[in-house]
N, C-alpha and C positions, 0 to 999 in steps of 0.2 A: 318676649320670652327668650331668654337666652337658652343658648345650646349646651345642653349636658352633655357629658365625657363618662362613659359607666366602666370604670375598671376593675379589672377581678382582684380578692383582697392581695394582702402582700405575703398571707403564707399559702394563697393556690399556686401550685408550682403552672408556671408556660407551658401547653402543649406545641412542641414546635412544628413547623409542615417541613413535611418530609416530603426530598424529592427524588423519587426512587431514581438509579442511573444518570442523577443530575440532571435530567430532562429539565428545560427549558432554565436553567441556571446561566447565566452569565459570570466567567469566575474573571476574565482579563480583558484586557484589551490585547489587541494582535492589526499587525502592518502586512503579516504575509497573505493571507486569502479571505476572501468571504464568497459567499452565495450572493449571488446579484437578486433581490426580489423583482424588480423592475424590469431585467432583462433576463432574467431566470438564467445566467451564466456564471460560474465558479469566475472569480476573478485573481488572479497570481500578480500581485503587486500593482493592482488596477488592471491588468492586460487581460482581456474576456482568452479561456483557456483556449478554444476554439479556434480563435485568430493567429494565438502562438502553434499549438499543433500545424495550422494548416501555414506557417510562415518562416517559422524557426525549427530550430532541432534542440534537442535533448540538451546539449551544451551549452544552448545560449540558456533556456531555462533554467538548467542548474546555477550558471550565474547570475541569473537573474533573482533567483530564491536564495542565495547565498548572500550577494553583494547588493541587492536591492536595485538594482539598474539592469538592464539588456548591454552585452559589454560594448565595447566600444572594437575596431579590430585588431587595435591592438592589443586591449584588454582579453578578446576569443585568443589570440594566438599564445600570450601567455600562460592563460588557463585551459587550452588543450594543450599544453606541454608539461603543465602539471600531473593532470589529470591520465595523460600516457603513458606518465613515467612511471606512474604509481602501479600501471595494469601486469605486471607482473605477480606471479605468486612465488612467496619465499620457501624455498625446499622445504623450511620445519613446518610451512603450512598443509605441504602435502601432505605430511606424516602425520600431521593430529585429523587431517579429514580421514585419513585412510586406514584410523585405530577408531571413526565412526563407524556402527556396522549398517548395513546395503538396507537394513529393515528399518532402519531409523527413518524418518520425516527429514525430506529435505531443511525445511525450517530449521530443523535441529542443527543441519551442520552449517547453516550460515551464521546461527545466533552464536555457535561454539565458535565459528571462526573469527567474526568481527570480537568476541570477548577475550580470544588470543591475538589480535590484532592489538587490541587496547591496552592486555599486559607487556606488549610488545615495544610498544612506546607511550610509553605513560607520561600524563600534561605535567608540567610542571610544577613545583610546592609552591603556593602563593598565600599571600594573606585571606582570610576569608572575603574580603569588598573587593579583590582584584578579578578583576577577568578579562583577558585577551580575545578579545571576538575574532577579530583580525588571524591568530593564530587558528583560534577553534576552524573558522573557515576552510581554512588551508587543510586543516587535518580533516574536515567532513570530503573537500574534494578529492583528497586521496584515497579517502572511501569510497568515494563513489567511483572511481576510476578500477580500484581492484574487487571489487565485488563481483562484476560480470566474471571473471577469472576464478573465484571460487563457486560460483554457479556450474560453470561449465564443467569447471572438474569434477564436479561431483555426480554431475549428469551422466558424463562419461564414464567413469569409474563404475556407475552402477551398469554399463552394458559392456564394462571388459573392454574399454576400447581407451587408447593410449592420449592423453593431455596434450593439448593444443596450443603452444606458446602468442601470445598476444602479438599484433601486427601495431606497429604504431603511426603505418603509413592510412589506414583507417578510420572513419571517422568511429563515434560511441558505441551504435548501435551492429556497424556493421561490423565492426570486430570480435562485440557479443556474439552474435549469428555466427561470423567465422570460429570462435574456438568453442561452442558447441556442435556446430555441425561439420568442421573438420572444412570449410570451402569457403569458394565467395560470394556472399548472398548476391541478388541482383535486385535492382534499385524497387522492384516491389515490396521485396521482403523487408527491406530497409525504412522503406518510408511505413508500412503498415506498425513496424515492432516500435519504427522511434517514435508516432502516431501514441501509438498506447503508453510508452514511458512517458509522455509528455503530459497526458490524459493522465497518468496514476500519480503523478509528484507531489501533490499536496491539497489539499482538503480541509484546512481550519482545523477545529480543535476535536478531531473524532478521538477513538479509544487509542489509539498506537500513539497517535501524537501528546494527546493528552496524558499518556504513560510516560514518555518521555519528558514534558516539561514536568511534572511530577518527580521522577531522579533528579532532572538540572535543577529543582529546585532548593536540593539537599546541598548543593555544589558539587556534585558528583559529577564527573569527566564526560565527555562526548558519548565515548564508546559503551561506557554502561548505559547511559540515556537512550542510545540506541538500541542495545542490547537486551533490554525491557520493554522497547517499543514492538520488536521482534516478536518478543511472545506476545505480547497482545495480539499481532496482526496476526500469527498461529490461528488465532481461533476462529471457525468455520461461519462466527456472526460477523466478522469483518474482515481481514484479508483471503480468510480460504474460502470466499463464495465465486470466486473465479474457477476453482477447483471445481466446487461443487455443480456448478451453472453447468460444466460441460458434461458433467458425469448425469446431472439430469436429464439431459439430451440424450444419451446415452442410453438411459436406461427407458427412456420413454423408445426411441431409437425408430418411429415411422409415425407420420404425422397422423395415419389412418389410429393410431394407438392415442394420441394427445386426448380426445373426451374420456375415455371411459380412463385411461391414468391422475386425469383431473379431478375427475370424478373419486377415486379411491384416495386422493392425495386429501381433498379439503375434508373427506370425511374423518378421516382421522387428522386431522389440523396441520397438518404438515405445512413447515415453511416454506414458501417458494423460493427456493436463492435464486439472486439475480434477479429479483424481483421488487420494486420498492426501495424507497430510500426516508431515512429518518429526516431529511433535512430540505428534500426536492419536494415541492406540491405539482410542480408541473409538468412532472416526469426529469429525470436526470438530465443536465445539459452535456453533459461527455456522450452521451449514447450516440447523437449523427454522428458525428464526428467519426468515432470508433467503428459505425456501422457502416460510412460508406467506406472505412479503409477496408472492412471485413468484405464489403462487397465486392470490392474488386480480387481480393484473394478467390474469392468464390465464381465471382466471372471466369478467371483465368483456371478453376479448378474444375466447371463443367466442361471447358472446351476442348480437355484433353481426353486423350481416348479409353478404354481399357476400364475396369472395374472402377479404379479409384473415382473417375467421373461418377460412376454410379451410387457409392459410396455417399462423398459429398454432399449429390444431388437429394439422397433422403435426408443426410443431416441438416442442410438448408431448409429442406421441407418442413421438416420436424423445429426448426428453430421458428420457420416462420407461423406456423398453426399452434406450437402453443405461446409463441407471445402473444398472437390473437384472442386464444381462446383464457387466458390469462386476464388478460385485458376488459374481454367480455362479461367474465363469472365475478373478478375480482376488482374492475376500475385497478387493475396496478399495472402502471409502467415498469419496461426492463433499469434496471440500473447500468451502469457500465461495466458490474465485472458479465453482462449476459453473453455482449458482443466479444469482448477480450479472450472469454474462454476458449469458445469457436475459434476466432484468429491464431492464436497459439497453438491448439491441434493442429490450425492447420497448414500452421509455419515448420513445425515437428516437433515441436514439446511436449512432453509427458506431462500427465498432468498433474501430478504432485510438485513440479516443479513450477505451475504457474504463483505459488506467492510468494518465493523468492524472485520473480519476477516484479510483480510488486513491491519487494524491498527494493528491488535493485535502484529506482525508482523514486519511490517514497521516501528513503535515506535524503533527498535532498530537502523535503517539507519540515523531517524532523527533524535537522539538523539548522533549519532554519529557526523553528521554533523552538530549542534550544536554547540557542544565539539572545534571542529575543528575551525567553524566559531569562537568562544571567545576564542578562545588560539593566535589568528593570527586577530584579528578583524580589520575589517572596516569596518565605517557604510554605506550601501547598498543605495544609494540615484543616481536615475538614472533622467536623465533630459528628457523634452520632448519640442517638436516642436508645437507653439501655431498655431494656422490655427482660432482663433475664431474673431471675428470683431475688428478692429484698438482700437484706443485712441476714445472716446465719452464722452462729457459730459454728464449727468445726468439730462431730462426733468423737468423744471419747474413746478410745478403744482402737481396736482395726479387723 
């Protein structure tokens, strides 16, 4: 007996499946990262993240994400001379942050900044099939090199306190810490912040990135791809749960407090930030990494004397009973921005300023995925299923 085929006639319209938020779609292929199942490690151009945080710095990553290779050194020496050059801010930059008012989201005034950057020097007229990667590159590293410089200003700027010119005898990280906090970090603070830049640089196709190859796929410039990816990462489901992670701490604020705040959170369904991840089954692989940088911050914060020890010492408390108690009500692991947020309070950061933090950072993922997107293009135009009222005329009258 052979096998029947039953198809529906030729005037039943297809109901298509829908995949809300793209959930489990496949739209490309991609060279820059993936999630290891097997060793459950984010991997940056095959190199498990973990092994570069705890090996390389922020520099060689960013060429690594840019150029496809770990450089060579001569290839480091030329692209941190790029990359230093760039770390200045131009006077007229001062002025458009500083016609930002103090109440606005930090967000706001780096996405304002990088889209005056890009009217600043704008890519070249090309035919539509041409595209200069090589060029693009160059132009994301010199973003990435002055972005710290518009972070700090504007950090500062909201406490009255006067701009910090960039050092270019510094390496990445430690020049960021220098013109925000006006000094020179010392080698903890350095390895813990360039630890976490290195941990936030790139991630596959989540919502920022995937905004961005979305513009690059229009052929639309660097700086708008970027400037798009910007505000996706604004929103508190994705780049601002570092923000949030700490302000929960915060408000939960003694670990004797963590059940019965638990308690009032899942009853009214509240998200846990920091908690969870759409992509990780086996809990996040950034989180040791981040955590024992975070630890040592914290070792070195109870040993000192005077309140501030005491301070810490509940927030530690508090971070470690409800990741427990988390864990126990909910099976959910922390993600990485849990540990990140703690670190940054307790480097000096405000916390509105932790997701510019993460641009600062993440500017190399999508920049790489950019690159990627315009070398192999097609334009990104997905369809949708109408559900709104039939065919109607249009009422006579008004």
């Amino acid at each position: 007996m052979s096998d029947t085929i039953i198809t529906a006639p030729a005037d039943e319209p297809r109901v298509p499946e829908i995949h809300k938020g793209l959930a489990g779609v496949v739209v490309d292929r991609t060279a820059v990262s993936k999630v290891d199942a097997a060793s459950n490690s984010l991997l940056y151009r095959g190199y498990p993240v973990q092994q570069l945080a705890a090996g390389r710095d922020i520099e060689d990553v960013a060429y690594l994400l840019l150029f496809g290779e770990l450089p060579t050194p001569t290839q480091r020496a030329e692209f941190d001379e790029e990359v230093r050059a760039a770390r200045p801010l131009a006077p007229g930059l001062h002025h458009l942050i500083d016609l930002i008012p103090t109440s606005a989201h930090p967000m706001d005034v780096v996405r304002t900044a990088v889209g005056a950057l890009g009217a600043a020097m704008p890519e070249p007229q090309r035919s539509p099939g041409v595209f200069d990667a090589d060029e693009t590159r160059h132009r994301a590293a010199r973003l990435f090199g002055v972005l710290p410089a518009i972070i700090a200003y504007d950090q500062r700027r909201r406490r009255d306190l006067p701009p910090v010119p960039p050092r270019d005898d510094l390496g990445y990280s430690a020049d960021f810490l220098h013109q925000v906090f006006d000094r020179e970090p010392d080698e903890l603070e350095i390895d813990v912040f360039d630890t976490s830049m290195v941990l936030y640089a790139e991630h596959s196709f989540n919502a920022s990135t995937f905004t961005a190859r979305v513009i690059a796929s229009t052929l639309s410039d660097l700086h708008s791809s970027i400037v798009g990816a910007i505000g996706a990462l604004k929103g508190p489901l994705h780049g601002g749960a570092n923000e949030a992670a700490l302000e929960l701490l915060t408000t939960v604020g003694d670990a004797s407090n963590v059940d019965p705040w638990l308690d009032d959170a899942l009853a009214r369904r509240e998200k846990l930030m920091g908690f969870g991840h759409r992509v990780y089954k086996n809990g996040d692989s950034r989180v040791p990494t981040m955590e024992a940088a975070l630890g040592r911050l914290l070792d070195r914060a109870r040993a000192s004397s005077g309140s501030e020890a005491g301070r810490v010492g509940r927030l530690a408390d508090t971070y470690d009973a409800l990741q427990a108690a988390v864990l126990e009500r909910k099976n959910l692991k922390p993600n990485v921005d849990y540990p990140s947020g703690l670190a940054y309070h307790l480097l000096g950061f405000e916390t509105s300023v932790f997701t510019p933090l993460f641009v600062a950072s993440r500017v190399l993922g999508w920049s790489a995925h950019v690159i990627e997107q315009r070398e192999a293009n097609s334009l990104i135009r997905p369809l949708s299923e109408y559900e709104g009222p039939g065919l109607r005329d249009v009422p006579a009258g008004g």
